[in-house]
C-alpha positions in Angstrom: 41.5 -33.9 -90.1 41.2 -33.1 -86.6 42.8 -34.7 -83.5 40.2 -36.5 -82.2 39.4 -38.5 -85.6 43.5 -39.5 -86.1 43.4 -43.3 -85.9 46.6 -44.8 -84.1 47.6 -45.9 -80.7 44.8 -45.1 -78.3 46.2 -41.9 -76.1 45.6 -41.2 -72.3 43.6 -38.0 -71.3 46.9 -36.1 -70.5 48.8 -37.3 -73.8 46.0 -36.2 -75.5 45.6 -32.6 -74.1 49.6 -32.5 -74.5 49.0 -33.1 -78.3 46.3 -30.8 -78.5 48.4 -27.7 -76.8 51.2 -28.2 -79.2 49.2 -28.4 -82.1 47.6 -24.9 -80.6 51.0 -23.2 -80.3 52.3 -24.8 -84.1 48.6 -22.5 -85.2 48.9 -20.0 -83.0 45.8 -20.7 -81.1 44.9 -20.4 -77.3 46.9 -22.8 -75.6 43.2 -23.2 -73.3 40.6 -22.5 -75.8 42.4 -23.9 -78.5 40.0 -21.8 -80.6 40.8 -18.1 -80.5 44.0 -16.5 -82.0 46.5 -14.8 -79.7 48.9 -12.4 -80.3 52.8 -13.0 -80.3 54.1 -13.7 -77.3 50.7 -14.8 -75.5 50.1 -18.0 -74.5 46.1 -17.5 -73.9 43.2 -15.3 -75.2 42.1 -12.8 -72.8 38.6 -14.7 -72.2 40.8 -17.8 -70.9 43.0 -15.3 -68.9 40.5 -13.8 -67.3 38.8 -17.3 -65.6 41.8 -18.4 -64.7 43.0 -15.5 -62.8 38.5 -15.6 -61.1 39.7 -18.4 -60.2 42.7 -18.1 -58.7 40.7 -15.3 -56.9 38.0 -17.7 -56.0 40.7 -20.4 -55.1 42.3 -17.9 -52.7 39.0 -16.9 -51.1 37.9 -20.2 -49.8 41.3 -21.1 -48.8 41.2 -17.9 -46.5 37.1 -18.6 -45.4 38.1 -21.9 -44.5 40.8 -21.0 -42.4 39.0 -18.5 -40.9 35.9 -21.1 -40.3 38.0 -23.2 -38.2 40.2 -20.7 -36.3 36.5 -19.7 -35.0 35.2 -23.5 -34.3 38.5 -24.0 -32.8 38.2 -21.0 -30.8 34.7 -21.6 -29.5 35.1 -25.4 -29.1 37.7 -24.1 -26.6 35.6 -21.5 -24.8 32.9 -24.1 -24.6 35.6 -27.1 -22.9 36.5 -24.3 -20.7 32.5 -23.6 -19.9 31.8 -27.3 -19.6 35.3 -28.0 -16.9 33.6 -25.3 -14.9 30.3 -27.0 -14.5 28.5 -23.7 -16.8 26.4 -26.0 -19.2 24.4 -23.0 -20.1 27.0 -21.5 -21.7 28.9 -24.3 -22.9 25.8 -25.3 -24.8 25.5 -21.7 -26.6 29.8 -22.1 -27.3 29.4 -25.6 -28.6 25.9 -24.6 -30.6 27.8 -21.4 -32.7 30.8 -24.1 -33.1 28.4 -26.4 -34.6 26.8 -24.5 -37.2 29.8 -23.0 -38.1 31.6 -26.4 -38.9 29.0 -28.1 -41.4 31.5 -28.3 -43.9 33.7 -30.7 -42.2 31.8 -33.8 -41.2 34.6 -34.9 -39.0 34.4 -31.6 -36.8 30.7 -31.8 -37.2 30.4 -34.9 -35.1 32.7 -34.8 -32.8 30.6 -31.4 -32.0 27.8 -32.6 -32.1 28.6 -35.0 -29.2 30.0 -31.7 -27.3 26.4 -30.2 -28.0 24.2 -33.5 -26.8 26.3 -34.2 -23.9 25.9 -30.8 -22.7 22.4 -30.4 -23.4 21.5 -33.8 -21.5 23.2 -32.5 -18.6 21.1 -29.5 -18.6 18.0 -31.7 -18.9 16.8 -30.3 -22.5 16.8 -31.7 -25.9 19.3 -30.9 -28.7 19.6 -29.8 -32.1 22.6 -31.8 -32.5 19.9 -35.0 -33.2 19.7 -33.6 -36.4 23.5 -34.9 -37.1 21.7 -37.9 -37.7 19.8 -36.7 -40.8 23.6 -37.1 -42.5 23.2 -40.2 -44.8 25.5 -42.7 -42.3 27.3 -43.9 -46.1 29.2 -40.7 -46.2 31.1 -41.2 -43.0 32.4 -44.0 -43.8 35.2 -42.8 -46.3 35.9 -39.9 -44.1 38.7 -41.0 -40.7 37.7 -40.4 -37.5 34.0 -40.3 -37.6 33.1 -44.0 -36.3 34.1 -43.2 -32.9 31.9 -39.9 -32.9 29.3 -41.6 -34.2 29.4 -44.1 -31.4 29.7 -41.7 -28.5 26.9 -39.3 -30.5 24.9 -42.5 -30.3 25.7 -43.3 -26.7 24.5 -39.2 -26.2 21.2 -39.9 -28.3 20.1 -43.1 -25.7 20.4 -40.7 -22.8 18.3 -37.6 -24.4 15.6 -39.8 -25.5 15.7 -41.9 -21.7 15.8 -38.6 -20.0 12.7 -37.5 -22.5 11.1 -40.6 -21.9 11.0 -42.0 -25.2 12.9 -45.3 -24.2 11.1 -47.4 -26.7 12.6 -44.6 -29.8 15.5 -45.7 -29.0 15.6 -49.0 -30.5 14.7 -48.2 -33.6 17.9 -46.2 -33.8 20.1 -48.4 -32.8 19.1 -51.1 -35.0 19.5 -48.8 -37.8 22.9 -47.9 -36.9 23.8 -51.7 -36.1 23.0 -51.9 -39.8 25.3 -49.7 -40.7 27.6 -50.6 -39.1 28.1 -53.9 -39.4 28.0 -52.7 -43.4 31.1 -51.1 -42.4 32.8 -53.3 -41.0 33.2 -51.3 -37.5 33.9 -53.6 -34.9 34.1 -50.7 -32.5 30.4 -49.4 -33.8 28.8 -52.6 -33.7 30.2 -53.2 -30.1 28.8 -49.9 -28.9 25.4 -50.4 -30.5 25.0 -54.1 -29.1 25.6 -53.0 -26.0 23.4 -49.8 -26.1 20.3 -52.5 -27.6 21.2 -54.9 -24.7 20.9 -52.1 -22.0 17.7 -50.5 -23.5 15.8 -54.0 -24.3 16.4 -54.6 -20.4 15.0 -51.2 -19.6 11.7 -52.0 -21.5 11.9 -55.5 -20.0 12.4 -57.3 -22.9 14.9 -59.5 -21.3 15.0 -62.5 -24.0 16.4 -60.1 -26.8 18.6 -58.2 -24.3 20.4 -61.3 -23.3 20.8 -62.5 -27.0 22.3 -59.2 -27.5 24.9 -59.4 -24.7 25.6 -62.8 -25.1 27.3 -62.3 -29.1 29.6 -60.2 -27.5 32.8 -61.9 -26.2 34.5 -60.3 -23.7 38.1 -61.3 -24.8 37.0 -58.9 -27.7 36.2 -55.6 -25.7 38.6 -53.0 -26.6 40.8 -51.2 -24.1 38.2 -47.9 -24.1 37.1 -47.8 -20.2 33.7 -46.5 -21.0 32.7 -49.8 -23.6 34.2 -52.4 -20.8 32.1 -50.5 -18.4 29.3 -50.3 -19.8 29.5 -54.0 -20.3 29.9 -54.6 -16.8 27.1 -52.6 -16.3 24.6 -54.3 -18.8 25.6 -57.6 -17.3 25.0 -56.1 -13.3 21.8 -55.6 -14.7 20.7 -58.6 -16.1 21.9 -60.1 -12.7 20.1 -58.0 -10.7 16.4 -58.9 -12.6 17.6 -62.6 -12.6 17.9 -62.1 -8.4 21.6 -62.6 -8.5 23.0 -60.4 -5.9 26.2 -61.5 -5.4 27.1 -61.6 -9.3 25.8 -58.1 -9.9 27.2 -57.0 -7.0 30.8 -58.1 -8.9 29.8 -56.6 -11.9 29.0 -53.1 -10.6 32.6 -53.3 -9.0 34.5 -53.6 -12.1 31.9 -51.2 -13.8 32.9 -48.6 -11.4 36.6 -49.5 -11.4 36.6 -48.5 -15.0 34.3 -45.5 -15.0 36.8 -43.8 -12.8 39.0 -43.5 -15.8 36.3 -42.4 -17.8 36.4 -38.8 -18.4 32.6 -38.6 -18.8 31.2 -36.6 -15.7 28.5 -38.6 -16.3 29.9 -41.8 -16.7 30.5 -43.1 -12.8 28.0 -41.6 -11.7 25.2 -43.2 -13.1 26.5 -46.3 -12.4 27.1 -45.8 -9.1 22.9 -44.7 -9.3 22.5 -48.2 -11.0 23.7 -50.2 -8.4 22.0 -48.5 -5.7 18.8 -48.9 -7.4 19.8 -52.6 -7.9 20.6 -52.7 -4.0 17.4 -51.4 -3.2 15.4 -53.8 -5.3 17.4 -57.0 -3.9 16.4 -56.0 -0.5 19.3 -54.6 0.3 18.7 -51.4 2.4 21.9 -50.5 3.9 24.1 -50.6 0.6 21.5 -49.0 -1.3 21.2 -45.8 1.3 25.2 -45.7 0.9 25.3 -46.4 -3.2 22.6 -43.0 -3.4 24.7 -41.5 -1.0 27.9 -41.6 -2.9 25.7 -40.8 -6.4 24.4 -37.6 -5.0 28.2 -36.5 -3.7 29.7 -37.6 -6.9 26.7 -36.0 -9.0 27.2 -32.6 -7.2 30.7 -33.0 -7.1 30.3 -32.6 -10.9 27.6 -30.3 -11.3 24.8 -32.5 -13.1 21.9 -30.4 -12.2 19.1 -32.1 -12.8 20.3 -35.4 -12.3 21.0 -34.3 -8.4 17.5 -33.9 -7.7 16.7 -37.4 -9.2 19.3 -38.7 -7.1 17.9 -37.1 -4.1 14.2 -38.4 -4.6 15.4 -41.8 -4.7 17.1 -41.3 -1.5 14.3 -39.9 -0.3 12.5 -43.3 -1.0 15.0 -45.3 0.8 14.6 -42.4 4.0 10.8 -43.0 3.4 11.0 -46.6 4.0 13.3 -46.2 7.0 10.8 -44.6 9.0 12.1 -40.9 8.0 9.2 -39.3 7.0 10.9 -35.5 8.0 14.2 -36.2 6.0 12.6 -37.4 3.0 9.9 -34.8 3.0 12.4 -32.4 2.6 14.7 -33.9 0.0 11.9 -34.1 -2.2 10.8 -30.5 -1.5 14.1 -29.7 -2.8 13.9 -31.7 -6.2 10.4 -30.1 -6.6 12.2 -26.3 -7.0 14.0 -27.6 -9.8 13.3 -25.3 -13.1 12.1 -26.8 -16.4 13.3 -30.4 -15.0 12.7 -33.0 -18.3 10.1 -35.6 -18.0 12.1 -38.0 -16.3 12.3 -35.8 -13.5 8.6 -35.2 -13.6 8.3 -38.9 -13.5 10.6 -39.5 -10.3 9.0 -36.3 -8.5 5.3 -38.6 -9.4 6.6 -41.8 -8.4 8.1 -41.1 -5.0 7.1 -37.3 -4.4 3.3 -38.1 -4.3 3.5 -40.7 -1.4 5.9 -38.9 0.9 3.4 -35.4 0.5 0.4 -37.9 0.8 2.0 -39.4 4.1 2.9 -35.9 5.7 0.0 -34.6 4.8 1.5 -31.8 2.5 -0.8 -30.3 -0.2 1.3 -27.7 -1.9 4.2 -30.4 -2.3 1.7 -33.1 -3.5 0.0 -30.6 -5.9 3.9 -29.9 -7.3 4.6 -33.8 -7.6 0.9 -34.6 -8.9 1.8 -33.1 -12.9 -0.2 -35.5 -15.0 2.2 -35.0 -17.5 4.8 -37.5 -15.6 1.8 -40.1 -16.1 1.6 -39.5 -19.9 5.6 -39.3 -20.0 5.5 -42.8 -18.4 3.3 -44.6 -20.7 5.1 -43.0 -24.0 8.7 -44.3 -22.5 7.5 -48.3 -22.6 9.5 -48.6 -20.1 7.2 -51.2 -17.3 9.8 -50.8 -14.5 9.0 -46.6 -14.9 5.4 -46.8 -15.6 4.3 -48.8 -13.3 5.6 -47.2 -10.2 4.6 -43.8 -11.3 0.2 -45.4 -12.1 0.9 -46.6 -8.3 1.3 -43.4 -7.0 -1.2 -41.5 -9.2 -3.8 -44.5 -8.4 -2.9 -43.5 -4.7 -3.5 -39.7 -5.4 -7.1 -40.3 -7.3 -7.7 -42.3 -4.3 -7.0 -39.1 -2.4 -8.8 -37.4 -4.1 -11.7 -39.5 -4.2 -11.4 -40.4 -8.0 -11.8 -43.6 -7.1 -13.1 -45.2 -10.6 -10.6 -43.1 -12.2 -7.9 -44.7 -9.8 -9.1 -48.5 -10.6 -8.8 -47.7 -14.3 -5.4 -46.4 -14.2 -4.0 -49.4 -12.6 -5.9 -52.2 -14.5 -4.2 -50.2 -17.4 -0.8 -50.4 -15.8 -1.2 -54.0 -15.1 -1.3 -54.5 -18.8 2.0 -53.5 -19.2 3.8 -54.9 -15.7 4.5 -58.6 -16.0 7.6 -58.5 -13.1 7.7 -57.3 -10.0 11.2 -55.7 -10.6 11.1 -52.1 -9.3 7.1 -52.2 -9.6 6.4 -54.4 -6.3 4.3 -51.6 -5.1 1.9 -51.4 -7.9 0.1 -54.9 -7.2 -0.1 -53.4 -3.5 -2.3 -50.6 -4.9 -4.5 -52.9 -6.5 -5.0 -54.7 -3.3 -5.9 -51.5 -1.4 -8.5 -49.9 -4.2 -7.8 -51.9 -7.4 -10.7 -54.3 -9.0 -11.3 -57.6 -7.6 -10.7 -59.3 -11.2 -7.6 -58.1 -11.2 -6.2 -59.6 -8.0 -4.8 -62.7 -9.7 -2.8 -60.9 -12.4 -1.3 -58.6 -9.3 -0.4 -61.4 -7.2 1.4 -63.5 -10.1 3.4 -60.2 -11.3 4.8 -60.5 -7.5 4.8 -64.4 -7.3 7.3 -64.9 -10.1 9.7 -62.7 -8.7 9.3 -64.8 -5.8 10.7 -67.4 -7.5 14.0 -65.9 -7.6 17.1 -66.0 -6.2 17.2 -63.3 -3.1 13.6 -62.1 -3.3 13.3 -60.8 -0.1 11.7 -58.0 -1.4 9.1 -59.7 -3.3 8.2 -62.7 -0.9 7.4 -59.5 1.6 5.1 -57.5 -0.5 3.5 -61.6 -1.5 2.7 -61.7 2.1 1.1 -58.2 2.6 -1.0 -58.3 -0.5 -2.1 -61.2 0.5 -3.1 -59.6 4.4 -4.7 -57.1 2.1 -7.1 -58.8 -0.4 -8.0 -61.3 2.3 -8.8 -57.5 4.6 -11.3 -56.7 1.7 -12.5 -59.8 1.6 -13.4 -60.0 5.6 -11.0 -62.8 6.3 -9.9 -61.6 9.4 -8.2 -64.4 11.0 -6.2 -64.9 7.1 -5.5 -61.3 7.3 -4.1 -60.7 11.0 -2.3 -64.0 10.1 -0.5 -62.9 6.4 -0.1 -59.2 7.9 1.8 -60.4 10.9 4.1 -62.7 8.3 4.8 -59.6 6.3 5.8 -57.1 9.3 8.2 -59.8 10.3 9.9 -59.7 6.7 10.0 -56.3 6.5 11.7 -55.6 9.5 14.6 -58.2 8.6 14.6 -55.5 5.0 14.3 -52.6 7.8 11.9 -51.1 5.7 10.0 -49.2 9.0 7.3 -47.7 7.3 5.8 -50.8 5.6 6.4 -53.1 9.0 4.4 -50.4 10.7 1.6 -50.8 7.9 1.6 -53.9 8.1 1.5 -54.3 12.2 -1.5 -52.0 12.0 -3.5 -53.6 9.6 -2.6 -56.6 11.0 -3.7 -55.5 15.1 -7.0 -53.9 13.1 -7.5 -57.4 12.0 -7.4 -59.1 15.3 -9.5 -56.5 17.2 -12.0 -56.8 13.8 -12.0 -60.6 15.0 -12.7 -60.4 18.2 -15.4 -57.9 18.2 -18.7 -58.4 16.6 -19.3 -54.9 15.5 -15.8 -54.5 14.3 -13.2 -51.8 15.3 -12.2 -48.4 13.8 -8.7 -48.2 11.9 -6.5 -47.2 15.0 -4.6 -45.0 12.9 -7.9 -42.8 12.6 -7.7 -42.0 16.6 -4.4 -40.4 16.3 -4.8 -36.5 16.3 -3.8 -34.7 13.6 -2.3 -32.0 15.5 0.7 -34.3 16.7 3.7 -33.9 14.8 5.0 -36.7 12.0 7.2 -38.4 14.9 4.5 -38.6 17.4 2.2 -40.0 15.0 4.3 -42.8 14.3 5.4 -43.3 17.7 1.7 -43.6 18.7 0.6 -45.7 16.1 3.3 -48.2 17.5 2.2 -47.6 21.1 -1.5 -49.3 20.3 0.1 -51.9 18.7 1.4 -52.7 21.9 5.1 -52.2 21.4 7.5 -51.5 24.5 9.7 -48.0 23.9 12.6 -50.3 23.7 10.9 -51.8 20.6 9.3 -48.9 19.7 12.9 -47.1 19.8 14.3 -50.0 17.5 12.0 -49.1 14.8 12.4 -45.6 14.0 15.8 -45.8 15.0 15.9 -43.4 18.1 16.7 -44.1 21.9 14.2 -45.3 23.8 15.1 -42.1 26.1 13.2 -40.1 23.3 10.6 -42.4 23.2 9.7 -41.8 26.6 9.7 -38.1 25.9 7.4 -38.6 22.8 5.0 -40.6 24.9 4.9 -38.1 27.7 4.2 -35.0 25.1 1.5 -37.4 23.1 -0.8 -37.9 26.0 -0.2 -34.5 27.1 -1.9 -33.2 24.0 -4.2 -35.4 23.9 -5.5 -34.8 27.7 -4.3 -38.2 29.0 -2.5 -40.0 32.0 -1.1 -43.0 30.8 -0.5 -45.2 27.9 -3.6 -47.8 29.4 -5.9 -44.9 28.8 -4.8 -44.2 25.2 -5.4 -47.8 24.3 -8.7 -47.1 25.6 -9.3 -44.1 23.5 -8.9 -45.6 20.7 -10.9 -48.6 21.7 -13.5 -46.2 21.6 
C-alpha cells in the first residue's frame, strides 16, 4: 500500500516528503526520484544529480547577470545625474535611456528611471519612451515598496510632456485612471498628487467648476511635508484666484508657492511658478510685476539650462515689451526664440500667438513667415485648452487678414469663439472680431469680455470692453460713439501702461473725430506716415498728429522729451518738412 493511500492523521507537505525520503532510503531508492535504484553509498540517481547541479549552475548564473544588471543601471544612472547637474540633457537622456531598458526586471528601478528619462526629455522639448512605463498593470506596484512615490512624480512628468505637446485635454483621462488606482490602494500620497494634477489641468481647459471641487476635498492640514505637493497647492489655488480676479489672494499664494519651490530640487520646479505668476500679473493688469516676474523666470530658467523653455519665457516678455511701447526690444527677443531647433508644439504655439503680431507690427516678413507655422494653429485646437487656443486664432486671424485671406480669417475666429467663453488670457480675440470678424458674432465677443468685467480687478477687461466697443461702433459709422468709447479706452490703458494699445486707441479715436467733422471723411492718419522712417519715428509721429506735446509724447514711450525733439527734427527732415503745423497738414491731405 503506498504512502499516499495510508489512512491516519492528515500530514503537512513537508512531513509528508520527510516520510517519503525515509521510506526511499529503508528501499534503497532515490532520495529525489524515489523511483530509481542507487548504488551504496548514493543518496540520488544520476538523472536527479545531474538537474540539481543545472541548477545550481543556472542558480549561479542569474545571481551573477543580476548583479552585473545593476552594477551597469547603477553606473549609468550615475553618468546620467552627472549629465543632467551639468545642464547636458542630450546626453543625460541617452544615460538614463540605456539605464532603463536595462533595469526592466526590477519595477522599483524601472520607475524611478523612468521619471529620470521623462524629466529629461521634457526639458529637452521631445517626447519619451518612458510613457510606455505606464502600460505596467498599476496592480503590480502595489505589493512592491517604493514605487507610489515614482509613480506620482512619473505622473507629475507625464502632465508636462503631454502640456508641452499640446494634448492638455489627454491628460485627464490619465489622471482619473490613476486616481482610481489609487484610491484602491489606499495612497494617501497618490491620491493627493493626482487631485491636485486634475485641479490644475481642469483649470487649464477652463473647466473651473470641477477644478474647484477637486481642490476643495483636499484639506490643507493634510498636505504632507514634500515641498513640491504644498507648492503645487499653492500654486493651483493662485490660479483659481487669479481667474476669479483676486489679485491680492493670488498674489499670497504664489509667495508661499515660491517659498517652497526653492527647496524643491526640481530645476523645473520654481521656475515655472515664478512663469505662472507673471502671467497671472499680466492678466490682472498688472504691468510692472509681470515685466519683473518674466524677468526673474528667464534668469532662473537660464540659470538652469531649460532650453526650450527660455525661449517661451522670452516671447512672453516680449509681449509685455510689445505693449510697453518697445517694438525694437521685443522684435528681437522673439527673433531669438524663432532660432530655436525642433522646439515642441507649445513653443510653436507661443512663437504664433505673440511672434506674428510683433513681425506684423515691424513690418518683418522673414520673422512673420517663421512664426506663421500652421501647425501651432492645429496644436492649439487639439490641446482644449481656450486660454491657448484662443490667443493663437487671434493672431492667425490677424495674419489671413494680412494676407488678404479675409473669409478664411472670419472663419477661424467664429470657430475660436466656440471654444472661448472668458476673457482670461484671450481678451484680444474678441478685439479681432471687432476689427474683421462677422457682424453676428459681435454679441458673443463682447459678452466673453463683459463677464470678466464683472470681476474683481478687471482693469484689463473693462479696457479692451471699451475699445471693442470704439471698434464695432467704427464699422458701424458711429463716429461720435466711436471717438467717444476710443478716447475712454486710451485713458484706461494708459493707467495699465500698455503704450501700444493707448496709441491704437488715440488713433482710432482722432480718425473718428476728423471722420465727424468732415463730410467726405478722412484717411487713417497712420497711412501718411512713410515707411521709410524707422519703428521709433513712426510711433513718435503717429503721436504727433494726435496732437500730443513731446513732454506727453516722451511720457508714452518712455524716453526724454530731449529725444523727442530729436525724433521730430529727423521726421520732418525726411519727409521734406519745416515744422510740425505743416505735417498735420500733410496728412490732412
Amino acid at each position: 500500500m503506498s504512502l499516499s493511500k495510508q489512512a491516519g492523521v492528515p500530514r503537512s507537505g513537508a512531513e509528508y516528503k520527510l516520510e517519503q525520503r525515509r521510506h526511499a532510503a529503508a528501499e534503497g531508492l532515490c532520495h529525489t526520484c524515489c523511483a530509481v535504484k542507487v548504488a551504496p553509498g548514493r543518496s540520488t540517481c544520476p538523472k536527479c544529480s545531474a538537474d540539481a547541479s543545472a541548477r545550481t549552475v543556472r542558480r549561479r548564473r542569474e545571481v551573477r547577470t543580476k548583479s552585473e544588471m545593476e552594477r551597469g543601471v547603477s553606473a549609468l544612472e550615475t553618468l546620467g545625474d552627472a549629465y543632467s547637474s551639468d545642464g547636458d540633457y542630450r546626453a543625460a537622456l541617452k544615460s538614463y535611456q540605456r539605464a532603463f531598458d536595462l533595469s526592466e526586471g526590477d519595477l522599483c528601478a524601472h520607475a524611478r528611471l523612468a521619471v529620470k528619462v521623462g524629466d529629461t526629455a521634457f526639458h529637452r522639448g521631445i517626447a519619451t519612451d518612458a510613457d510606455g512605463w505606464f502600460n505596467i498593470p498599476l496592480e503590480k506596484t502595489v505589493p512592491v515598496p517604493g514605487t507610489g512615490a515614482s509613480v506620482a512624480h512619473l505622473h507629475m512628468q507625464q502632465i508636462r510632456t503631454l502640456w508641452a505637446s499640446s494634448r492638455t485635454a489627454d491628460i485627464v483621462p490619465l489622471s482619473e485612471r490613476l486616481l482610481d488606482f489609487a484610491t484602491a490602494s489606499n495612497d494617501a500620497d497618490l491620491i493627493l498628487a493626482t487631485r491636485l494634477s486634475l485641479a490644475m489641468v481642469l483649470h487649464l481647459l477652463s473647466r473651473y467648476d470641477e477644478a474647484e471641487r477637486y481642490l476643495r476635498a483636499i484639506s490643507i492640514r493634510a498636505l504632507p511635508k514634500d515641498p513640491k505637493m504644498i507648492s503645487k497647492y499653492h500654486r493651483v489655488c493662485a490660479l483659481v484666484y487669479a481667474s476669479s480676479g483676486n489679485a491680492e489672494m493670488a498674489s499670497d499664494s504664489f509667495a508661499k508657492a515660491l517659498h517652497y519651490a526653492e527647496q524643491d530640487p526640481d530645476p523645473y520646479a520654481y521656475t515655472s511658478i515664478l512663469h505662472s505668476h507673471a502671467i497671472s500679473a499680466s492678466m490682472l493688469g498688472r504691468t510692472e510685476l509681470a515685466a519683473s516676474l518674466f524677468l526673474q523666470a528667464l534668469s532662473a530658467a537660464r540659470d538652469r539650462n531649460l532650453g526650450w523653455y527660455v525661449a517661451c519665457i522670452s516671447l512672453e516678455y516680449a509681449r509685455v515689451l510689445s505693449r510697453r511701447g518697445n517694438r525694437h526690444l521685443a522684435h528681437a527677443y522673439v527673433d531669438q526664440a524663432a532660432t530655436v531647433e525642433n522646439p515642441p508644439p507649445v513653443l510653436l504655439e507661443a512663437l504664433a500667438e505673440i511672434g506674428i503680431p510683433i513681425a506684423i507690427e515691424c513690418n518683418d516678413p522673414y520673422l512673420l513667415s517663421q512664426c506663421a507655422n500652421e501647425e501651432a494653429l492645429a496644436f492649439a485646437f487639439r490641446s482644449g485648452q481656450p486660454p491657448r487656443l484662443g490667443p493663437v486664432a487671434c493672431s492667425f486671424a490677424r495674419y489671413y487678414h494680412r494676407m488678404r485671406q479675409v473669409q478664411k480669417a472670419r472663419e477661424l475666429l467664429a470657430k475660436a469663439l466656440e471654444y472661448v467663453k472668458s476673457a482670461d488670457e484671450a481678451c484680444d480675440l474678441p478685439l479681432a472680431v471687432a476689427q474683421f470678424g462677422e457682424e453676428h458674432c459681435f454679441g458673443q465677443a463682447r459678452e466673453v469680455l463683459r463677464s470678466r468685467t464683472l470681476l474683481p480687478n478687471a482693469d484689463v477687461a473693462s479696457a479692451h470692453l471699451r475699445y471693442f466697443d470704439a471698434l464695432v461702433l467704427d464699422r458701424e459709422g458711429d463716429a461720435e460713439g466711436c471717438a467717444r468709447e476710443a478716447t475712454a479706452a486710451a485713458t484706461l490703458f494708459r493707467t495699465l501702461r500698455w503704450t501700444s494699445y493707448e496709441l491704437a486707441a488715440t488713433l482710432l479715436g482722432a480718425s473718428a473725430h476728423r471722420t465727424r467733422s468732415a463730410a467726405d471723411g478722412s484717411a487713417d492718419p497712420a497711412a501718411s506716415i512713410p515707411a521709410e522712417l524707422t519703428l521709433r519715428e513712426q510711433s513718435v509721429a503717429q503721436l504727433a498728429i494726435v496732437g500730443l506735446s513731446n513732454r506727453e509724447i516722451g511720457e508714452r514711450l518712455s524716453i526724454s522729451a530731449r529725444t523727442v525733439e530729436c525724433h521730430m527734427t529727423s521726421i520732418l527732415r525726411r519727409m521734406g518738412l519745416r515744422s510740425r503745423h505743416q505735417l498735420l497738414e500733410s496728412v490732412r491731405r
